[in-house]
N, C-alpha and C positions, 0 to 999 in steps of 0.2 A: 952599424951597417954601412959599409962603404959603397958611394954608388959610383958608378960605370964611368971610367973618364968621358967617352963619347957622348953619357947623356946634359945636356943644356935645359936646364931646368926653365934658363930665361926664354929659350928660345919655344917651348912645348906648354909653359904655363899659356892658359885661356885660347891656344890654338883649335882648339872646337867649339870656341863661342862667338857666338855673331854679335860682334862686337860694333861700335862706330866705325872701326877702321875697316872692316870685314865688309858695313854696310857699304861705302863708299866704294866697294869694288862690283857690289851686283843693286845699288839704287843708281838712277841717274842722280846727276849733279840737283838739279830740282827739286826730285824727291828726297835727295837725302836731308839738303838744306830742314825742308819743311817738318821735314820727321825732328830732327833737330832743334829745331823752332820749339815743335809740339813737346817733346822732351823738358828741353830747357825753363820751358814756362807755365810747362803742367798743364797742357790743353787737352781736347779730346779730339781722340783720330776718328778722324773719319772713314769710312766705308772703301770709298774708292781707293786711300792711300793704304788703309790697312790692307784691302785683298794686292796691293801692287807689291806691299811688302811682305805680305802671306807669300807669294810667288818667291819673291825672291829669297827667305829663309830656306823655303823649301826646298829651291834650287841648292842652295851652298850645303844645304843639308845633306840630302842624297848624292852629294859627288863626295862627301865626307863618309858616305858608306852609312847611314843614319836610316835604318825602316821604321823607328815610331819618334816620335817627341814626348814630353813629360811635362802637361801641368803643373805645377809645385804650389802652393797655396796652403792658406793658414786659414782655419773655419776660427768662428766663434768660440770651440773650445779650447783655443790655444795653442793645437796639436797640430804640428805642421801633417799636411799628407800631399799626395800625387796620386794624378790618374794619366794613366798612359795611355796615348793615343797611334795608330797604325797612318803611316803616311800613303798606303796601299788601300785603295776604295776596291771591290767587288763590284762587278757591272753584272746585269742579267744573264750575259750569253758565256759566262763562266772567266772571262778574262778581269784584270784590274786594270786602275789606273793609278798615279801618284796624286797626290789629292793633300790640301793642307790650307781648309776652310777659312776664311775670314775672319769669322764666328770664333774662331781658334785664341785672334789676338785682341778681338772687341769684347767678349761675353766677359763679366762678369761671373765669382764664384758664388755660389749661394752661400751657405751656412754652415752647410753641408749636413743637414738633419735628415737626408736622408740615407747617410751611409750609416753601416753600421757601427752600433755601439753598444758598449759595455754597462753604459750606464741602465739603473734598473726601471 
């Protein structure tokens, strides 16, 4: 298969992923540092930086044309899965909001024993 002279594989590869360099365009200087920090030497994020950087995925997301995100995760049985998530909340009086929890980039996965399974 021959592909398209105009398409740039170098220039399109990981361009929808929120990358370091990606961060450095919607974390302040501070914040990015610290995330990097926290990265580099396997810390645990904290609350306040994680919702600052919940905001700003969410942000780069949705100009990316993005309505849900994807969990990716590996349970106990070895088998990777994903749960997808809506970056659209539902409010009372019928409108939404864009919304992409904390809890998103802090929680931990379970086991995953409570999805379904094959086993008997």
């Amino acid at each position: 298969m021959k592909m398209k002279k105009d398409l740039n594989v170098l220039k399109i590869f990981a361009s929808n992923v929120f990358t370091y360099k990606t961060m450095r365009k919607y974390l302040s200087k501070e914040k990015c540092n610290k995330l990097k920090n926290i990265i580099d030497n396997n810390l645990e994020l904290d609350n306040d930086l994680a919702s600052y950087i919940a905001d700003a995925m969410k942000r780069w997301a949705v100009k990316h044309g993005a309505t849900h995100y994807t969990h990716w995760f590996v349970p106990l049985s070895g088998v990777t899965a994903e749960k997808h998530n809506s970056f659209l909340s539902p409010l009372s009086d019928g409108t939404v909001i864009l919304d992409f929890p904390t809890e998103s980039l802090v929680t931990g996965e379970s086991d995953a024993s409570s999805f379904p399974s094959r086993r008997a």
